[in-house]
C-alpha positions in Angstrom: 58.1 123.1 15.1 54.8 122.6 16.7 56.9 120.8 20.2 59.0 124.4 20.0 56.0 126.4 20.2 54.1 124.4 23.0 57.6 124.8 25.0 57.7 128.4 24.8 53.7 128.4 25.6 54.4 126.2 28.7 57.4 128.7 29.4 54.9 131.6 29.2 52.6 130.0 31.5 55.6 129.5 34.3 56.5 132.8 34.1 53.0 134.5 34.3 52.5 132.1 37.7 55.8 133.0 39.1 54.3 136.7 38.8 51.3 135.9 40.2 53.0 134.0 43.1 55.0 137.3 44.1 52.1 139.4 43.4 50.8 137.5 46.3 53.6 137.1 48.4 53.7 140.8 48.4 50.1 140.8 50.4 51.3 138.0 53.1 52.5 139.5 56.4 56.2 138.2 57.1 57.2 137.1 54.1 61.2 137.6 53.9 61.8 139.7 50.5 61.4 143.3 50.7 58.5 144.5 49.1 60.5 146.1 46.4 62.4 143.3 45.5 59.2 141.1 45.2 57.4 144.0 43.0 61.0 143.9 40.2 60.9 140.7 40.5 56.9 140.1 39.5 57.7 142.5 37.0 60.7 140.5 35.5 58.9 137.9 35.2 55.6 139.4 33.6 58.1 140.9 30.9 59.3 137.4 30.0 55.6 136.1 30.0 54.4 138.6 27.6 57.9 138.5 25.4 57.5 134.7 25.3 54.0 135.0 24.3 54.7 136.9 21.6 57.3 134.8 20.3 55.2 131.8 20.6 52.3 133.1 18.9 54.8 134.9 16.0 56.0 131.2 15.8 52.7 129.6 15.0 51.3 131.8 12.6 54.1 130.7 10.3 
């Protein structure tokens, strides 16, 4: 159970740097995305983060 919860951890940790890594493209000048497609997508992935997080820590207080 314990290898389960560090995977979704680790998962949780991917997705809250791919968010941070289109929060930042966003700021570079001619970077190919729109703007809008970077922002859903930082988004997208900041929602699987935080539900990920949840699970993980709803996991390991069992």
């Amino acid at each position: 159970m314990k290898s389960v919860i560090s995977i979704l951890f680790l998962l949780c940790l991917l997705l809250f740097v791919g968010s941070i890594w289109n929060i930042l493209a966003i700021k570079r000048p001619g970077f190919y995305p729109p703007k809008q497609v970077l922002k859903k997508r930082a988004s997208v992935l900041a929602g699987g983060g935080v539900l990920f997080l949840l699970l993980s820590i709803v996991l390991s207080s069992f």
